[in-house]
C-alpha positions as CSV (number, residue, x, y, z in Angstrom):
1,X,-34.4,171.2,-48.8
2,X,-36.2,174.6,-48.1
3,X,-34.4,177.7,-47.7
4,X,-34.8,178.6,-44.1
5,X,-32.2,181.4,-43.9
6,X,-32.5,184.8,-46.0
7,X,-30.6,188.4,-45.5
8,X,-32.5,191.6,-45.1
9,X,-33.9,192.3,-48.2
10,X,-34.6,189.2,-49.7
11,X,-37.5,188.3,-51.6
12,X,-39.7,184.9,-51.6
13,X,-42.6,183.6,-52.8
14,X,-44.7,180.9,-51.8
15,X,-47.3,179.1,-53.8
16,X,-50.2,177.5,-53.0
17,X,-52.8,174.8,-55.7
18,X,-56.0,174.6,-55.4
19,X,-59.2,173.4,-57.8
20,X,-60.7,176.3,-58.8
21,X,-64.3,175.0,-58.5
22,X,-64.3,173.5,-55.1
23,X,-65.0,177.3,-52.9
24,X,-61.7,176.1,-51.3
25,X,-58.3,178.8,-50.9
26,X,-55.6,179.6,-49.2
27,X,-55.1,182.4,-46.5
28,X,-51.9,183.8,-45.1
29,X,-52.7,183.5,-41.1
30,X,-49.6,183.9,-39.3
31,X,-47.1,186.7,-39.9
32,X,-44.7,187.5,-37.2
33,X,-41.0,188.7,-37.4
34,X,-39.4,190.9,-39.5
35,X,-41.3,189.7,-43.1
36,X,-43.6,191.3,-44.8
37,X,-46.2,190.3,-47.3
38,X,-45.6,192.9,-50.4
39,X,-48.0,190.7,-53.1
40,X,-50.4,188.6,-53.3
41,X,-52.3,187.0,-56.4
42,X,-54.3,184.5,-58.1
43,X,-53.8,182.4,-61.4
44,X,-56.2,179.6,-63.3
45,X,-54.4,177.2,-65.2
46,X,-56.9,176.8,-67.5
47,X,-59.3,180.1,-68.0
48,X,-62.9,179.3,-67.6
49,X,-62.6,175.2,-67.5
50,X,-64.9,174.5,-63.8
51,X,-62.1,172.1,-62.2
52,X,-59.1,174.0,-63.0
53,X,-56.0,174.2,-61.0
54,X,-55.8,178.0,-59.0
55,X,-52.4,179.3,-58.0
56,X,-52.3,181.4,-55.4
57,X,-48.9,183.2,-55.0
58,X,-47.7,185.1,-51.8
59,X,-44.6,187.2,-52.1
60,X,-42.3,188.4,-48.7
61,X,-40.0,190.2,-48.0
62,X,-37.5,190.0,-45.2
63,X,-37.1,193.4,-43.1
64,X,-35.2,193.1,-39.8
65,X,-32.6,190.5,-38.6
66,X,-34.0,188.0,-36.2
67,X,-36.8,185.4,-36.6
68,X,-39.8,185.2,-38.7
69,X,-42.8,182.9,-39.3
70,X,-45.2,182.0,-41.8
71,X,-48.5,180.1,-41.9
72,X,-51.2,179.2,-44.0
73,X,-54.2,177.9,-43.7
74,X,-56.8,176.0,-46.5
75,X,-60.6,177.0,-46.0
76,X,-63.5,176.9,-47.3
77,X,-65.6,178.4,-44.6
78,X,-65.3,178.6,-40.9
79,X,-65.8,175.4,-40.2
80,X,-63.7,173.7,-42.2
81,X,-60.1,174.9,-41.8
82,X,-56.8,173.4,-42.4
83,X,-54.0,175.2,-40.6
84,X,-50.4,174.1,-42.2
85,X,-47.5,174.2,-40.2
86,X,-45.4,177.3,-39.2
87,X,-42.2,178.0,-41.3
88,X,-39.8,179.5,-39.5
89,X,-37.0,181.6,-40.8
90,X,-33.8,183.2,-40.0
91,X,-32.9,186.5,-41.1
92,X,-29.7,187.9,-41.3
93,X,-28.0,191.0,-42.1
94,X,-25.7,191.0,-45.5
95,X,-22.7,191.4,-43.7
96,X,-23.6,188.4,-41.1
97,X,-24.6,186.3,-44.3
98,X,-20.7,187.2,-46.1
99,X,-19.2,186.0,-42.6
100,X,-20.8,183.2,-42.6
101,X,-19.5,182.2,-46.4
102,X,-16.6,182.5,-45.1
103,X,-16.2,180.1,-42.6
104,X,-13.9,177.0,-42.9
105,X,-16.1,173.7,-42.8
106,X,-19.5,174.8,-42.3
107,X,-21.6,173.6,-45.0
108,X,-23.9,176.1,-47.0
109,X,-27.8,176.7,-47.8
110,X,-28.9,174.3,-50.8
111,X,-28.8,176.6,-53.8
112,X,-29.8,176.5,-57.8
113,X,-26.6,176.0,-59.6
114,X,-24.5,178.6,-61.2
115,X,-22.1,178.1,-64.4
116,X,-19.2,177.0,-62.5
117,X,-21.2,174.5,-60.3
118,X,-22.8,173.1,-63.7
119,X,-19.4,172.6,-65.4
120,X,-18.1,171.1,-62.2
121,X,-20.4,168.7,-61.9
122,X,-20.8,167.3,-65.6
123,X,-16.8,167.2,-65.6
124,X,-17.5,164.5,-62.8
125,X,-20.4,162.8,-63.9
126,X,-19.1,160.1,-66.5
127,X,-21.0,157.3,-65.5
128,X,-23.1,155.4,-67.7
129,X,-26.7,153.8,-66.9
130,X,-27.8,156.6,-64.6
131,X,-28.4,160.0,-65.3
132,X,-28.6,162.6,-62.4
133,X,-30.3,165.9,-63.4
134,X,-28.7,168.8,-60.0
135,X,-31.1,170.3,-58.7
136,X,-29.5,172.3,-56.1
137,X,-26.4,172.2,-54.6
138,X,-24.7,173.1,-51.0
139,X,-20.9,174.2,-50.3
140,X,-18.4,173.9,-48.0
141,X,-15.5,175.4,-48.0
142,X,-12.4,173.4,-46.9
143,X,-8.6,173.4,-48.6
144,X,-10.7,173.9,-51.9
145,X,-14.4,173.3,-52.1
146,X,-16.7,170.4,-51.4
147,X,-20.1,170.4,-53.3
148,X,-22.8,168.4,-52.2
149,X,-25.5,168.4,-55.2
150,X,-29.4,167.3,-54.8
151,X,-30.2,164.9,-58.0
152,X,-32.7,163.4,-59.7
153,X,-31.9,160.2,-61.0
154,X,-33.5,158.5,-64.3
155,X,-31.8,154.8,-64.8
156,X,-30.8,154.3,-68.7
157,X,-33.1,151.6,-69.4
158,X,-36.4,151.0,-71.5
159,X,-38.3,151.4,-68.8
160,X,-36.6,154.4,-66.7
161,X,-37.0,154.1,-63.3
162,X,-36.4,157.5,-61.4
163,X,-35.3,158.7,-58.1
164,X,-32.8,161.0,-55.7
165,X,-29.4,161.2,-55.0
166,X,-26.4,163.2,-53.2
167,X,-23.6,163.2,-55.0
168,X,-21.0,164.8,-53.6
169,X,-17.6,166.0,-55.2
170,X,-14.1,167.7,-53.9
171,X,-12.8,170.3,-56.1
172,X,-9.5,171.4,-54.8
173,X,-7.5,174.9,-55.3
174,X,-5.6,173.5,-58.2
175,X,-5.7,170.3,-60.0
176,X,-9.5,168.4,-61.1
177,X,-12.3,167.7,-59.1
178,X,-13.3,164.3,-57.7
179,X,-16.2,162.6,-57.4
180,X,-16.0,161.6,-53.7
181,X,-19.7,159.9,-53.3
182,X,-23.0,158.9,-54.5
183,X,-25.8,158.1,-51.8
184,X,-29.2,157.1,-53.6
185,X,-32.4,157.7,-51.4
Protein backbone atom coordinates (compact mmCIF):
# COMPACT_ATOMS: atom_id res chain seq x y z
CA UNK A 1 0.00 0.00 0.00
CA UNK A 2 2.90 2.60 -0.49
CA UNK A 3 2.66 5.39 -2.77
CA UNK A 4 5.10 4.55 -5.49
CA UNK A 5 4.08 7.29 -8.02
CA UNK A 6 4.40 11.13 -7.27
CA UNK A 7 4.33 14.39 -9.81
CA UNK A 8 7.14 16.86 -9.90
CA UNK A 9 6.98 18.74 -6.96
CA UNK A 10 5.73 16.51 -4.52
CA UNK A 11 6.83 16.18 -1.16
CA UNK A 12 7.41 12.93 1.18
CA UNK A 13 8.71 12.01 4.13
CA UNK A 14 10.01 8.94 5.39
CA UNK A 15 10.48 7.90 9.01
CA UNK A 16 12.67 5.79 10.63
CA UNK A 17 12.52 4.34 14.88
CA UNK A 18 15.17 3.65 16.65
CA UNK A 19 16.14 3.30 20.66
CA UNK A 20 17.83 6.13 21.46
CA UNK A 21 20.47 4.50 23.74
CA UNK A 22 21.58 1.68 21.61
CA UNK A 23 24.50 4.04 19.26
CA UNK A 24 22.26 2.61 16.43
CA UNK A 25 20.63 5.20 13.44
CA UNK A 26 19.59 5.51 10.31
CA UNK A 27 21.47 6.79 7.11
CA UNK A 28 20.06 7.83 3.77
CA UNK A 29 22.61 5.74 1.32
CA UNK A 30 21.11 5.61 -1.96
CA UNK A 31 19.80 8.62 -3.81
CA UNK A 32 19.40 8.51 -7.52
CA UNK A 33 16.78 10.01 -9.93
CA UNK A 34 15.23 13.08 -9.89
CA UNK A 35 14.55 13.38 -5.79
CA UNK A 36 16.10 15.30 -3.59
CA UNK A 37 16.60 15.20 0.16
CA UNK A 38 15.43 18.95 1.36
CA UNK A 39 15.33 17.91 5.40
CA UNK A 40 16.47 15.89 7.62
CA UNK A 41 15.89 15.55 11.54
CA UNK A 42 15.79 13.89 14.70
CA UNK A 43 13.12 13.48 17.55
CA UNK A 44 13.10 11.52 21.28
CA UNK A 45 9.88 10.45 22.33
CA UNK A 46 10.59 10.78 25.64
CA UNK A 47 13.43 13.72 26.49
CA UNK A 48 16.28 12.47 28.49
CA UNK A 49 14.72 8.71 29.47
CA UNK A 50 18.07 6.32 28.26
CA UNK A 51 15.84 3.74 26.06
CA UNK A 52 13.68 6.09 24.44
CA UNK A 53 12.21 5.73 21.02
CA UNK A 54 14.32 8.26 18.24
CA UNK A 55 12.62 9.34 15.13
CA UNK A 56 14.47 10.11 12.53
CA UNK A 57 12.61 11.88 9.65
CA UNK A 58 13.84 12.38 5.96
CA UNK A 59 11.87 14.73 3.71
CA UNK A 60 12.17 14.55 -0.51
CA UNK A 61 11.27 16.05 -2.92
CA UNK A 62 10.60 14.95 -6.44
CA UNK A 63 12.43 17.12 -9.27
CA UNK A 64 12.46 15.64 -12.82
CA UNK A 65 10.04 13.06 -14.47
CA UNK A 66 11.50 9.61 -14.65
CA UNK A 67 12.72 7.15 -12.00
CA UNK A 68 13.97 7.59 -8.60
CA UNK A 69 15.36 5.52 -5.63
CA UNK A 70 15.74 5.48 -2.08
CA UNK A 71 17.72 3.48 0.47
CA UNK A 72 18.45 3.30 3.93
CA UNK A 73 20.61 1.70 5.78
CA UNK A 74 20.66 0.96 10.07
CA UNK A 75 24.30 1.20 11.62
CA UNK A 76 26.00 1.39 14.28
CA UNK A 77 29.49 1.35 13.06
CA UNK A 78 31.09 -0.13 10.01
CA UNK A 79 30.78 -3.27 10.78
CA UNK A 80 27.55 -3.71 11.56
CA UNK A 81 25.24 -2.40 8.77
CA UNK A 82 21.86 -3.17 7.71
CA UNK A 83 21.01 -2.06 4.19
CA UNK A 84 17.05 -1.93 3.54
CA UNK A 85 15.72 -2.38 0.39
CA UNK A 86 15.57 0.12 -2.51
CA UNK A 87 12.24 2.07 -3.02
CA UNK A 88 11.68 2.82 -6.23
CA UNK A 89 9.48 5.61 -7.59
CA UNK A 90 7.85 7.04 -10.54
CA UNK A 91 7.73 10.56 -11.26
CA UNK A 92 5.57 12.22 -13.40
CA UNK A 93 4.77 15.53 -14.66
CA UNK A 94 1.31 17.22 -13.50
CA UNK A 95 -0.09 17.11 -16.72
CA UNK A 96 0.90 13.19 -17.20
CA UNK A 97 -0.59 12.60 -13.67
CA UNK A 98 -4.27 14.64 -14.85
CA UNK A 99 -4.16 12.18 -18.01
CA UNK A 100 -3.89 9.51 -16.23
CA UNK A 101 -7.09 10.40 -13.88
CA UNK A 102 -8.70 10.40 -16.60
CA UNK A 103 -8.58 7.23 -18.01
CA UNK A 104 -11.58 4.87 -18.20
CA UNK A 105 -10.88 1.62 -15.97
CA UNK A 106 -7.62 2.00 -14.69
CA UNK A 107 -7.60 1.92 -11.15
CA UNK A 108 -5.86 4.78 -8.97
CA UNK A 109 -2.99 5.21 -6.23
CA UNK A 110 -4.39 4.26 -2.71
CA UNK A 111 -5.19 7.66 -1.13
CA UNK A 112 -6.44 9.20 2.52
CA UNK A 113 -10.02 9.93 2.12
CA UNK A 114 -11.57 13.15 1.35
CA UNK A 115 -15.25 14.29 2.45
CA UNK A 116 -17.05 12.81 -0.32
CA UNK A 117 -15.16 9.42 -0.09
CA UNK A 118 -16.07 9.46 3.89
CA UNK A 119 -19.79 10.16 3.25
CA UNK A 120 -19.77 7.58 0.47
CA UNK A 121 -18.55 5.01 2.33
CA UNK A 122 -20.54 5.36 5.78
CA UNK A 123 -23.85 5.66 3.50
CA UNK A 124 -22.80 1.95 2.56
CA UNK A 125 -21.54 0.61 5.56
CA UNK A 126 -24.76 -0.46 7.64
CA UNK A 127 -23.69 -3.67 8.85
CA UNK A 128 -23.74 -4.61 12.28
CA UNK A 129 -20.98 -6.81 14.24
CA UNK A 130 -18.05 -5.40 12.29
CA UNK A 131 -16.79 -2.07 12.19
CA UNK A 132 -14.34 -1.12 9.37
CA UNK A 133 -12.31 2.10 10.18
CA UNK A 134 -10.93 3.40 5.84
CA UNK A 135 -7.89 3.92 5.75
CA UNK A 136 -7.17 4.67 2.28
CA UNK A 137 -9.03 4.32 -0.62
CA UNK A 138 -8.24 3.71 -4.60
CA UNK A 139 -10.57 4.86 -7.68
CA UNK A 140 -11.54 3.86 -10.84
CA UNK A 141 -13.34 5.48 -12.96
CA UNK A 142 -16.03 3.50 -15.04
CA UNK A 143 -19.92 4.67 -15.97
CA UNK A 144 -19.61 6.29 -12.42
CA UNK A 145 -16.94 5.53 -9.92
CA UNK A 146 -15.72 2.36 -8.22
CA UNK A 147 -13.97 2.86 -4.79
CA UNK A 148 -11.98 0.24 -3.46
CA UNK A 149 -11.23 1.29 0.41
CA UNK A 150 -8.29 -0.29 2.75
CA UNK A 151 -10.09 -1.18 6.29
CA UNK A 152 -9.43 -1.93 9.54
CA UNK A 153 -11.72 -4.19 10.96
CA UNK A 154 -12.65 -4.49 14.91
CA UNK A 155 -15.51 -7.31 15.38
CA UNK A 156 -18.45 -6.01 17.84
CA UNK A 157 -17.85 -8.34 20.50
CA UNK A 158 -16.43 -8.32 24.24
CA UNK A 159 -13.50 -9.35 23.18
CA UNK A 160 -12.82 -7.37 19.74
CA UNK A 161 -10.83 -9.21 17.52
CA UNK A 162 -9.22 -6.96 14.72
CA UNK A 163 -8.15 -7.15 11.21
CA UNK A 164 -8.16 -5.94 7.25
CA UNK A 165 -10.46 -5.64 4.70
CA UNK A 166 -11.30 -4.35 0.95
CA UNK A 167 -14.40 -3.22 0.67
CA UNK A 168 -15.27 -2.12 -2.41
CA UNK A 169 -18.39 0.01 -3.49
CA UNK A 170 -19.97 1.30 -7.08
CA UNK A 171 -21.25 4.73 -6.92
CA UNK A 172 -22.91 5.51 -10.25
CA UNK A 173 -23.53 9.01 -12.02
CA UNK A 174 -26.99 9.33 -10.54
CA UNK A 175 -28.85 7.20 -8.18
CA UNK A 176 -26.98 5.53 -4.59
CA UNK A 177 -23.99 3.80 -4.20
CA UNK A 178 -23.67 -0.02 -3.64
CA UNK A 179 -21.77 -1.96 -1.68
CA UNK A 180 -20.44 -4.46 -4.25
CA UNK A 181 -17.86 -6.57 -1.92
CA UNK A 182 -16.11 -7.23 1.20
CA UNK A 183 -12.84 -9.38 1.06
CA UNK A 184 -11.30 -9.88 4.78
CA UNK A 185 -7.48 -10.69 4.83
Amino acid sequence: MIRKAFKVGDTITIRRTSHAGTGYRYALVRLSGGVALIDESIESETEGKPGSMAVQSFTFQFLHPGQAEIQFAYYRDVKEVLYEDVFPYTVVTAEAAAADALKVGGWGEYEPLTEEEKTIFQTCMTLKGVDYIPLLVAKQLVAGYNYCYFCMTRSVTLEPKFGFAKVTIYAPVKGEPMLESIVEF
